[in-house]
Each structure stands twice: as C-alpha cells, then as structure tokens.
C-alpha positions as CSV (number, residue, x, y, z in Angstrom):
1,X,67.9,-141.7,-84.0
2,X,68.6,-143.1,-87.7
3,X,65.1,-143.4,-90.1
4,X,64.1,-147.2,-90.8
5,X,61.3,-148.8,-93.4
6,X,57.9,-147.8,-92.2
7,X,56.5,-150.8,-93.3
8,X,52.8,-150.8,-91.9
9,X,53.1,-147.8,-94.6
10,X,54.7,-149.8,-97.7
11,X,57.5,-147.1,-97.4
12,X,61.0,-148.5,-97.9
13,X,64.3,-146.0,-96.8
14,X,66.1,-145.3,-99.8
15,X,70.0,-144.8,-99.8
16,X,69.6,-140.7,-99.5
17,X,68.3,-141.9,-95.6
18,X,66.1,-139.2,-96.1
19,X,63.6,-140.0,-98.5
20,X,61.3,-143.6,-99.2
21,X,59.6,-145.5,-102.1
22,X,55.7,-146.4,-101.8
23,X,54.2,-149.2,-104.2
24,X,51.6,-148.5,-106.0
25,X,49.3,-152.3,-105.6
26,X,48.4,-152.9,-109.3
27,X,46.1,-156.1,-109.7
28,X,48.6,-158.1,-112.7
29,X,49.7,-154.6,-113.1
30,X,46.8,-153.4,-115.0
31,X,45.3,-149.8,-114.9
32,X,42.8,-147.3,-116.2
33,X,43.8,-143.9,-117.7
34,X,42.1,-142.2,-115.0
35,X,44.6,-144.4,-112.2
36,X,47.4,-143.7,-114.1
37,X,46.9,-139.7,-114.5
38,X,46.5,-139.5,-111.0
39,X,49.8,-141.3,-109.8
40,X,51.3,-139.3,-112.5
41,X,49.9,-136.0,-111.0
42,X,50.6,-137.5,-107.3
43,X,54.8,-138.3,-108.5
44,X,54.7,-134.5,-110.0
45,X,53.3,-132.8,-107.1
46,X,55.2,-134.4,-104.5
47,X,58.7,-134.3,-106.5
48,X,59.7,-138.1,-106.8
49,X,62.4,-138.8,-108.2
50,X,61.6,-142.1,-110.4
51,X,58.6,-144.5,-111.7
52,X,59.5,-147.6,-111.7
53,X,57.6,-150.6,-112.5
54,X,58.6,-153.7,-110.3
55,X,59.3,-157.2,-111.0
56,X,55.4,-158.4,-109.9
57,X,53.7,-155.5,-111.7
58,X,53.5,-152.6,-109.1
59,X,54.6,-149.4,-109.5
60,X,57.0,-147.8,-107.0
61,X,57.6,-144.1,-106.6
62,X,60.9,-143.0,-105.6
63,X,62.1,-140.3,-103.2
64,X,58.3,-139.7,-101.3
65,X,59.9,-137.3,-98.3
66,X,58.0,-138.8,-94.8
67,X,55.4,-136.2,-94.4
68,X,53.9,-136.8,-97.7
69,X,53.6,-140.2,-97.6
70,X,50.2,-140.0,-96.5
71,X,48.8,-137.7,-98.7
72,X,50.5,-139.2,-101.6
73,X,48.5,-142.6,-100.9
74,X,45.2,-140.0,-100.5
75,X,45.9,-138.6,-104.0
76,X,46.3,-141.3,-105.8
77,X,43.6,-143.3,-104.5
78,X,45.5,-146.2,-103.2
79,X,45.8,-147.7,-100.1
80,X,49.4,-148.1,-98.3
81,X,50.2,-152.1,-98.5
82,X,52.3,-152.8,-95.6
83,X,55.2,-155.0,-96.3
84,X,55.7,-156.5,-92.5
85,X,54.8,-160.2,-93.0
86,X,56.8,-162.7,-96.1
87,X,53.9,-164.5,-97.1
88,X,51.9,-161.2,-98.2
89,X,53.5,-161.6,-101.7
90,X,52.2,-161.1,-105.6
91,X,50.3,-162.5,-108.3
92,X,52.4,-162.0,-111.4
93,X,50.5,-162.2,-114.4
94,X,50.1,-162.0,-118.2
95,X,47.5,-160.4,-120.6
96,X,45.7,-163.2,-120.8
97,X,43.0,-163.6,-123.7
98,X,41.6,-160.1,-122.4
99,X,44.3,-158.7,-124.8
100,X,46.9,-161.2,-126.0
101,X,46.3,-163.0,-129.5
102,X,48.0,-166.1,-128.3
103,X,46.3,-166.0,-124.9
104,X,43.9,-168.7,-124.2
105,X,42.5,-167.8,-120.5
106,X,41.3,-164.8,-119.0
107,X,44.4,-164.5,-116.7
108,X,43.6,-160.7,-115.4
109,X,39.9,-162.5,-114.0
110,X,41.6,-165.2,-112.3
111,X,43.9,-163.0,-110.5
112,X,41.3,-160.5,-109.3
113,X,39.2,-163.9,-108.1
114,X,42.2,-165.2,-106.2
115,X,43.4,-161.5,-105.0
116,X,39.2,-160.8,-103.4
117,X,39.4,-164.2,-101.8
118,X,43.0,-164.8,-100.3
119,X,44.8,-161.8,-99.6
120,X,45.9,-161.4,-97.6
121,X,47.1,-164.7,-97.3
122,X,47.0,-166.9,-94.5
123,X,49.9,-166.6,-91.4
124,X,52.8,-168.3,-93.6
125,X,56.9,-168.1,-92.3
126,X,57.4,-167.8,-96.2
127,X,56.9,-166.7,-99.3
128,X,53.6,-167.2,-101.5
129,X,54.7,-166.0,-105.0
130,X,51.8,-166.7,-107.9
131,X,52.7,-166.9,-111.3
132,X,49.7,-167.1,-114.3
133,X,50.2,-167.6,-117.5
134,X,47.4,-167.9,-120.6
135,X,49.6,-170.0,-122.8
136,X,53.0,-172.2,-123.1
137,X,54.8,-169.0,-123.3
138,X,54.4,-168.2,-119.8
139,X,55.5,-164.8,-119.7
140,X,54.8,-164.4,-115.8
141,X,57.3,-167.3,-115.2
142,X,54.4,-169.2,-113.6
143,X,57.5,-172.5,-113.6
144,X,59.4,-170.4,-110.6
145,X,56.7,-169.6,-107.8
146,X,55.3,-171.4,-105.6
147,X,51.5,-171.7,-106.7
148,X,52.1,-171.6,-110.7
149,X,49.0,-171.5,-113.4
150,X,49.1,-172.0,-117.0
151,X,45.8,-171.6,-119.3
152,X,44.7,-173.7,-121.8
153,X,41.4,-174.1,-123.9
154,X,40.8,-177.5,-121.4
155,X,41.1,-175.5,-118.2
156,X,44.0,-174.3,-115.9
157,X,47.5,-176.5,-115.1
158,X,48.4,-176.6,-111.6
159,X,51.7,-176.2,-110.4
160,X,53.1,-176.3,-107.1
161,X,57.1,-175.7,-105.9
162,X,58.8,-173.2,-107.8
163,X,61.2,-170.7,-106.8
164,X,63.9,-168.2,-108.1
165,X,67.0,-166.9,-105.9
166,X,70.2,-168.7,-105.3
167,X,68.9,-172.2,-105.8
168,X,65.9,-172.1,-108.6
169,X,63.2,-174.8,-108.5
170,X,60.8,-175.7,-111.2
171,X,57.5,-176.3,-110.2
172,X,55.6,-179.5,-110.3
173,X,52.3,-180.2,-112.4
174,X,49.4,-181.4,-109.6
175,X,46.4,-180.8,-112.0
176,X,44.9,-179.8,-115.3
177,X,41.9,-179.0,-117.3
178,X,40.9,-177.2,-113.8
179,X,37.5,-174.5,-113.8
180,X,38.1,-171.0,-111.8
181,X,36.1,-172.5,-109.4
182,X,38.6,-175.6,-108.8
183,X,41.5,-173.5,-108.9
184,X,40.1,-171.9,-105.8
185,X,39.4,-174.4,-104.2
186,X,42.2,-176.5,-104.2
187,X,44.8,-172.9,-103.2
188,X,42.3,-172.7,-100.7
189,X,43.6,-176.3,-99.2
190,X,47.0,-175.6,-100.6
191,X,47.3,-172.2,-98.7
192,X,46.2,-173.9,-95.7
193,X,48.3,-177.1,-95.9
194,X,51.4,-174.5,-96.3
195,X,50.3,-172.7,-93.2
196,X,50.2,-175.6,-91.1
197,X,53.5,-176.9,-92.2
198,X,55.3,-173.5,-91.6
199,X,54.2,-173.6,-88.2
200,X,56.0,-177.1,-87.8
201,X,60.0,-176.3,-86.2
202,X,61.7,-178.6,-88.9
203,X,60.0,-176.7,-91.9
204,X,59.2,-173.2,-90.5
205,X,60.6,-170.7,-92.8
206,X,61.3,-173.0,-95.8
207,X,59.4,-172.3,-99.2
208,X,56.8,-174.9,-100.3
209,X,59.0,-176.4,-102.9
210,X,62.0,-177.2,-100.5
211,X,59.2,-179.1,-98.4
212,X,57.9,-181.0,-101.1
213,X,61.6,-182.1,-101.5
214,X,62.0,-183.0,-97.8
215,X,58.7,-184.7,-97.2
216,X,57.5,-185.6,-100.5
217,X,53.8,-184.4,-102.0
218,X,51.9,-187.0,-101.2
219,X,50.8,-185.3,-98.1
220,X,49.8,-181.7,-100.4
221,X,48.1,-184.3,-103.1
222,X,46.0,-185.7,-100.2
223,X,45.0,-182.6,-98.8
224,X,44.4,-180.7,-102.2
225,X,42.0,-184.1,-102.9
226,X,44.3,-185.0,-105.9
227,X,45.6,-188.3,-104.7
C-alpha cells in the first residue's frame, strides 16, 4: 500500500513518495533566536533537504523520513498542526509598528490576540485566510483574503471578501477607526455568520466573498452590528 499525507501530523508526501514536509506554525512568521537555532539544529540532525518559508509565514522542512516526524516536532518545540479541515487557515501579517518605520499599528499583537482567541476556527466548508497590514502599503495583501485589516493612527479598517486563485476578489471596507477589542468582536460575529452560511446547501463550500456577491452584505452588516 502507497504512502499518503498524514495530515492529523501536518506531514505532506513529497514527490520522492518516500519522504514528507512538516510546517513549522510561526505566529506572522516571527521568531526568537533560540526557536530558530533549534529548527535549525532539528533540519541538520534529521537530514532535510530544504527550509523553505511559505506564502503565510511558516516554515516548512523538506524531506522529514516518517519515523522522525515525531521527534522532529519534539526537538524543535513545536506542535504538529494538522491540516485536515479548509477553514484552519493563516494570519498573514506585516511588521507592524513593532519594527517597521512606516508602520502605524502593532500588527504582530493583533494577530497573537486573534490567533489565542479563534483558532482554531469555527467548523467552516471554506477557507478563512487573514491578511494585516500597519499601513497603505499592505504588504500582507490584507485586499485578497477573506477577513482583511489595515492599521491606521484612528484604529483598524475592516475588510471582508477577498480572495486570490483563478478568479481574484478585492475585499470590501465594513468598518474603520476600530480598537483591538472591536476587531474581536465583530470576527467573532463574522466567523460565526460564515459558519452558519457554510452549513446552508446553496452556499456550502463557497468563500465569503462569492456569498457576499450572491446574497448581498446586508445580512453580514446586520449581524456584525454595522448596519
């Protein structure tokens, strides 16, 4: 019998059929020296074959044989993220003002606030891909995922809608001049408004923005308490 993904691990079959790549879950991709030295140490010990750095800011290591998946994840002090269900996705983010000259909210905080109190999140037939940005530039592309922040001096800008792929969608503005504190509160009744609809026949497995193009937001507005 053939290997497969052993996703409840986070370990994806690569082409060889013989060896997989585990992820590395960096919160907006950030870590300390001493994290780094030991996935370093981990990749050298257990012979993998590349570091690479993925789109959403986690690190994959490449060619992990099956027995030492486990110990891999020990070693480095990381747990295995298991990549069975679509709507377990990222938070992509930027520097922020923790680091960035231009940055103008403490992106890296945000993230960690939304990562302790959402993920994983709720049952959804989709993707949940969050983008935030501390400025206009909006490096993390927070204009192509679904739940998109950008942060300004006044407070956070809400979007809602956007996707990449095949058929790219720009978001939609909902709010602005939001707190931390509103930002969580309102993805808290955004997350939940998206769960409900995915559960619905005519819109299970569609992405939040092709809803809001069926049905309109009024709906999401009411429920977020925006109307």
């Amino acid at each position: 019998m053939g290997k497969d993904d052993l996703l409840t691990k986070g370990a994806i079959l690569q082409r060889d059929q013989e060896t997989y790549a585990i992820t590395a879950r960096l919160l907006g991709g950030v870590m300390d020296v001493e994290t780094g030295r030991r996935i370093a140490d981990t990749a050298e010990k257990y012979g993998v074959e590349m570091l690479k750095v993925t789109g959403d800011g986690r690190l994959s290591l490449i060619g992990i044989k099956e027995e030492d998946i486990d110990a891999a994840y020990e070693e480095m002090g990381i747990k295995a993220q298991a990549g069975t269900a679509l709507c377990q996705q990222y938070i992509k983010v930027c520097p922020g003002n923790a680091y960035c000259l231009r940055g103008q909210k403490d992106t890296i905080d945000l993230a960690r606030k939304i990562d302790e109190r959402f993920y994983p999140y709720p049952k959804i037939s989709s993707k949940v891909k969050i983008g935030i940005a501390g400025c206009f530039n909006s490096c993390s592309e927070p204009a192509i995922k679904d739940i998109g922040l950008i942060g300004l001096l006044k407070g956070w800008i809400l979007m809602v809608g956007g996707a990449g792929g095949k058929e790219p969608m720009i978001a939609e503005t909902i709010a602005r001049n939001l707190s931390d504190d509103d930002v969580l509160e309102i993805m808290d009744k955004l997350l939940k408004y998206y769960r409900g609809v995915s559960d619905r026949p005519q819109t299970r497995n569609l992405r939040l923005g092709v809803i809001l193009k069926k049905e309109g937001k009024e709906r999401l507005l009411r429920v977020c308490g925006l109307d």
